[in-house]
N, C-alpha and C positions, 0 to 999 in steps of 0.2 A: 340295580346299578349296572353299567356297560361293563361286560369284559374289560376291557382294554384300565379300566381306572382302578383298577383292584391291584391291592398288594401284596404279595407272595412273600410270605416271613417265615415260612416251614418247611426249609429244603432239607431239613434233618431228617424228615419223614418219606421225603422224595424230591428230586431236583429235575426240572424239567429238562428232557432230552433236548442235550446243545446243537445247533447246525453241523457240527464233522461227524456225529454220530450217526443222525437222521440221515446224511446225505451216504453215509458209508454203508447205513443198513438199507436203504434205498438199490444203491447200486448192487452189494451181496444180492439180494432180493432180485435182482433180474437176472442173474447168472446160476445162482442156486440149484443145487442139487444136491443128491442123497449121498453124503461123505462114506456112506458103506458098500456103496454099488460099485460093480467092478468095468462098467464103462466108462467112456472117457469123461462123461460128464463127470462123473461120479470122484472119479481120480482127481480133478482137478479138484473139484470143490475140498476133498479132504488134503489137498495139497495147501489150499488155501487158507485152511483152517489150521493145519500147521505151522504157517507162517503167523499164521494170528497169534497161535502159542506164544511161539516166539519172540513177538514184538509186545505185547503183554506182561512175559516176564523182562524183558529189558526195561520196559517203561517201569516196573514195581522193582527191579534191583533184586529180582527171586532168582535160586538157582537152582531149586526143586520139582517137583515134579507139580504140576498143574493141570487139572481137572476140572472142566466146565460144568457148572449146575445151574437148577434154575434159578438159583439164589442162593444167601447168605441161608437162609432157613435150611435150606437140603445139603447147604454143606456143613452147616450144624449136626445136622441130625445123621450122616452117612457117620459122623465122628464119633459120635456119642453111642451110638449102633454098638459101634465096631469093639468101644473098648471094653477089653479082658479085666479093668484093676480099677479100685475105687478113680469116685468123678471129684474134682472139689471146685467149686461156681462162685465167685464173687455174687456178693448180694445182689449189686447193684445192674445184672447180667439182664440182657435185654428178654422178655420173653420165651423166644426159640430155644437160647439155653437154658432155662431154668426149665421147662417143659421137656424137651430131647434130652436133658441130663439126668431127668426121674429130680432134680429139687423141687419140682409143681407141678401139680396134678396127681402123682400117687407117689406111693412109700416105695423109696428104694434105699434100702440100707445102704448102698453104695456111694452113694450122693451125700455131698459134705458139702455145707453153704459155707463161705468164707466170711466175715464180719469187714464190713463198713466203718473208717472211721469218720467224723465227722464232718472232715475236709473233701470225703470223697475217696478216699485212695484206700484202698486197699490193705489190709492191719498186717503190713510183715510180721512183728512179731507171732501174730497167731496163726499166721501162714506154714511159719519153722514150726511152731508147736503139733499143727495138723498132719505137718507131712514127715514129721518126726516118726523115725522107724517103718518109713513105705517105702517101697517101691513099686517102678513104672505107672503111678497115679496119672491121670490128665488133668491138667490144672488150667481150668478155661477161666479167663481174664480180660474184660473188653479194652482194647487200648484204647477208644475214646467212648465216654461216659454217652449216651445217644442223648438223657435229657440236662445233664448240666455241663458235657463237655469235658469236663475232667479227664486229661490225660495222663495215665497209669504210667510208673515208674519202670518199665518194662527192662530195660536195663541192669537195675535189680532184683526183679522179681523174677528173669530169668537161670540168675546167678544162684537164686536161693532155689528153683525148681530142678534145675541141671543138680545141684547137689545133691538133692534125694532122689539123685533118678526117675524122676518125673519128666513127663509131655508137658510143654508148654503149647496152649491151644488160644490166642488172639482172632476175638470178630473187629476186626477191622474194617466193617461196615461204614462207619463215620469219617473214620480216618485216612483210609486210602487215598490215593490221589491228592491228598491236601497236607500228609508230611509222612517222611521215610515210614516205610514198615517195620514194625519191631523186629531184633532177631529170636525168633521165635521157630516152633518146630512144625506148628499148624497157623494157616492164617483163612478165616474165610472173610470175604468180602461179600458184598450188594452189587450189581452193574447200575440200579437206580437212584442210590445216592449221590452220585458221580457224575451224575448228567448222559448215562446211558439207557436204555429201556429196563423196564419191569419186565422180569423174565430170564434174567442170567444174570449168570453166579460165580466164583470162585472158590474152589478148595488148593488152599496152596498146602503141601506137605513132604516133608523131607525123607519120611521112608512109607512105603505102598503096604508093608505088609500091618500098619498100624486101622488097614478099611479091613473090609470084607469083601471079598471080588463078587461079582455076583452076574458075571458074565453079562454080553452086551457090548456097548460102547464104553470110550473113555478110560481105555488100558483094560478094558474087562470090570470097572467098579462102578459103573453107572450104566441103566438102562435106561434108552431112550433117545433118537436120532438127532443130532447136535445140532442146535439150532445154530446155521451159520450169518446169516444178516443180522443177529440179535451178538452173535461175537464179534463180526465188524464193527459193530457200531460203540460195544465195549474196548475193542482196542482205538479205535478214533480214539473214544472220551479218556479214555489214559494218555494214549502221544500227544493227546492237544492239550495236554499240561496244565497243570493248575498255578498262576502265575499273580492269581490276585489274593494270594494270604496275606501280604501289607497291607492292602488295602481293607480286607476284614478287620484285617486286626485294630486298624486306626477306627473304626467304623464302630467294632465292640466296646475300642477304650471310650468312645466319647459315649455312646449309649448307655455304658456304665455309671461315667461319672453324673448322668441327668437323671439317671433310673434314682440315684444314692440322693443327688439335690431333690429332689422331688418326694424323699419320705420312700422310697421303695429300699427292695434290700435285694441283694444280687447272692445267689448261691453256688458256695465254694468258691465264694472273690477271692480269698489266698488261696489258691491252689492252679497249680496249669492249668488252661483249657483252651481246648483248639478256640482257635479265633471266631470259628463261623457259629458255634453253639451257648445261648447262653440261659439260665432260669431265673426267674425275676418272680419276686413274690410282692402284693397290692398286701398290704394289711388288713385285714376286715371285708376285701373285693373277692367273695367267692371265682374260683377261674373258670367257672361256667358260666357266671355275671361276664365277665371278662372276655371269654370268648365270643359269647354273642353280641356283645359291643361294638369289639373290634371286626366281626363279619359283617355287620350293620356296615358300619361304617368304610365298607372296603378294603378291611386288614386281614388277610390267612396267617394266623396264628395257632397256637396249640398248648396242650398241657399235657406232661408227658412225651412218651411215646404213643404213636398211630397202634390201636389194635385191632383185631381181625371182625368184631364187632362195631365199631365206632363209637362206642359208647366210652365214658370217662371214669375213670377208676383214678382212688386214692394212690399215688406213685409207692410201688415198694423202693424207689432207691433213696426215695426222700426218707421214709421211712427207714429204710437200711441207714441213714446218715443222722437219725436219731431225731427225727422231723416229727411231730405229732399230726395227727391226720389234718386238724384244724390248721393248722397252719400250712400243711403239705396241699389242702386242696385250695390254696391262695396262691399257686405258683403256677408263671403258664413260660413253653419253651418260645425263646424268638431265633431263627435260625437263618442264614445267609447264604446265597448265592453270588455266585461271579457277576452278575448283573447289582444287586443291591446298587444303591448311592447314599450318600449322606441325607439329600432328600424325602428319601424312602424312612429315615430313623427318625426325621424332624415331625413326618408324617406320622409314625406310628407316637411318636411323645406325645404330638398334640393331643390323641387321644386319651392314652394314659394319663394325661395329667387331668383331663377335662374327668375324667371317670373318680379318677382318684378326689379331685376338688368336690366332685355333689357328693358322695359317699362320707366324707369328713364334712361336708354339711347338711348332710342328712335327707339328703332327697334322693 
C-alpha cells in the first residue's frame, strides 16, 4: 500500500515531528556547538540553550529547576536512583516506572504498588492507608493513563501526599503540551509525544538535592553533552501550542458513541480521559486479529503501550483495572494527533465494523 494512504492512529506511542520543530532542529543543527567549550562558539551555543530553558518552562507554566534528558525513561530512572525512602507506583505505571522503581523485574522491599480501581484512577483510600505513618516517600503517579487515557485526580492526590510528607513524582509523557501540568513536585515528560524528536527529555523538579549529582552537565546531575538541535526543536513543539483539544475531543465523542452503537465497549467511559487517547475492546476479536487487519488495510493502530521488544503482552493496567486476560487481549489503543479529521475516524469504523460483522458471523 502507498505511504502517503496510510493512517496514523498511534500518536500515544509517538507523534510525528511537526514543521516548527524539524525546521528549529534544522537550524540549531547549523550553528551548533559544544555548550561546554569555553570559545565563542561554544559560549553561544550554551547561551542558547539557556534561553531554551527558559522558554520551555514558560511554555509548561514550571517554576523549578529543569534538566534535559534523553527522555522521559532517564528522567524516570535518574529519580528512582536517587531516592533515600520507600517508592510507591500506581499499577497502571508505564513500564520505565515499574522497572526503575524495583516494582518489576526484581524484589525490592522498598517498592509499594498502589491498587487500581476499576475506573482507572487511583484507590485514595488505600493511598492514605499506604502512606500512613511514612515519611519523605516518592509517590510516582501518571497524570495521563498512556493506554486508556485516564486522567489522575492529581489535585487530590497531591493534597493527600504533601500530608505524609511525601514526593509527589508525575510522568507526564502523555499529557504535556495538551493540558496544564499537575502541581506536583517531580514531572518527567517525552519530547516525542509532543510532536518533538525521539531523543529528549525532561526532568522538571523543585528541589536538586532530591537526584544524585554525579558531575558533568546539567547543574552537575546528568552526564553527557546537551543535545542542542534536539532541545530547539522541543521548545518549537511546546510554543507552537497545542490548540486542537476541541477538536479531539469532538472527534473522540463521536468515535465513542459509533464504537458503543456498533457492539464495542469503550474503557474507563465514566472517567476523565485526555481527548486524544482512547481503548476500545472487539468482543471475541482477538487484538492481534485486530491489529493486523487494520495494518492490512492502512490503519496504525495498537494495543497497549509500544514496548522495547515489539512484541504484544497481556496489558497489566487492564489487568490492574480488574480486566481478565481474555478480555484485556480484546482491547487495542486508538490515539490522535493534531492532524486527525473526522474522515480519518469514518475510515477507521468502516473497518471495525466490517471485522466485527464476519466475526459475529462466523467467518
Amino acid at each position: 500500500m502507498n505511504k502517503q494512504n496510510r493512517l496514523y492512529l498511534d500518536h500515544a506511542a509517538t507523534t510525528p515531528i511537526i514543521d516548527a520543530a524539524r525546521q528549529a532542529m534544522a537550524e540549531e543543527a547549523s550553528i551548533w556547538a559544544n555548550p561546554s567549550s569555553p570559545h565563542a562558539e561554544g559560549r553561544a551555543s550554551k547561551a542558547r540553550l539557556e534561553e531554551y530553558r527558559k522558554e520551555i518552562k514558560t511554555a509548561l507554566g514550571w517554576d523549578g529547576h529543569l534538566l534535559f534528558t534523553s527522555g522521559a525513561s532517564e528522567a524516570i530512572d535518574m529519580v528512582m536512583r536517587a531516592c533515600r525512602h520507600d517508592i510507591y507506583v500506581s499499577a497502571g505505571e508505564h513500564e520505565a516506572v515499574l522497572t526503575s522503581s524495583g516494582a518489576k523485574g526484581y524484589d525490592d522491599p522498598n517498592s509499594h504498588i498502589l491498587a487500581l480501581q476499576s475506573d482507572g484512577y487511583v484507590d485514595e483510600e488505600a493511598l492514605i492507608k499506604a502512606l500512613s505513618g511514612t515519611e519523605g516517600s516518592l509517590v510516582a503517579i501518571q497524570s495521563v493513563n498512556n493506554e486508556t487515557g485516564v486522567i489522575q485526580p492529581w489535585d487530590r492526590l497531591v493534597d493527600i501526599i504533601h500530608a505524609h510528607e511525601g514526593i509527589a513524582f508525575a510522568d507526564c509523557s502523555q499529557s504535556a503540551g495538551k493540558m496544564p501540568l499537575p502541581n506536583t513536585d517531580i514531572i518527567a515528560l517525552s519530547g516525542h509525544k509532543l510532536g518533538g524528536p525521539p531523543g529528549i527529555g525532561l526532568l522538571l523538579i523543585k528541589d536538586l538535592s532530591w537526584l544524585n549529582p554525579t558531575g558533568g552537565q546539567e547543574q552537575g546531575y546528568r552526564r553527557g553533552t546537551e543535545n542542542g538541535p534536539y532541545v530547539a526543536a522541543l521548545a518549537a513543539a511546546l510554543t507552537h501550542g497545542y490548540d486542537w483539544m476541541d477538536n479531539a475531543r469532538e472527534l473522540r465523542s463521536y468515535l465513542d458513541e459509533r464504537i458503543i452503537a456498533l457492539g464495542g465497549e469503550i474503557i474507563a467511559s465514566d472517567s476523565e480521559r485526555l481527548p486524544t487517547i482512547a481503548g476500545y475492546r472487539m468482543a471475541g476479536v482477538g487484538a492481534s486479529a485486530q491489529l493486523i487487519e487494520f495494518d492490512i488495510k492502512g490503519i496504525s493502530v495498537s494495543a497497549g503501550s509500544a514496548c522495547s521488544s515489539g512484541t504484544l503482552k497481556t496489558s497489566h493496567v487492564l489487568r490492574a483495572m480488574g480486566y481478565d486476560d481474555a478480555v484485556a487481549s480484546e482491547v487495542i489503543r486508538v490515539s490522535f494527533g493534531p492532524d486527525t479529521i473526522k474522515a480519518d475516524i469514518m475510515r477507521f469504523l468502516d473497518v471495525w465494523e466490517a471485522l466485527y460483522k464476519r466475526h459475529k458471523n462466523g467467518r
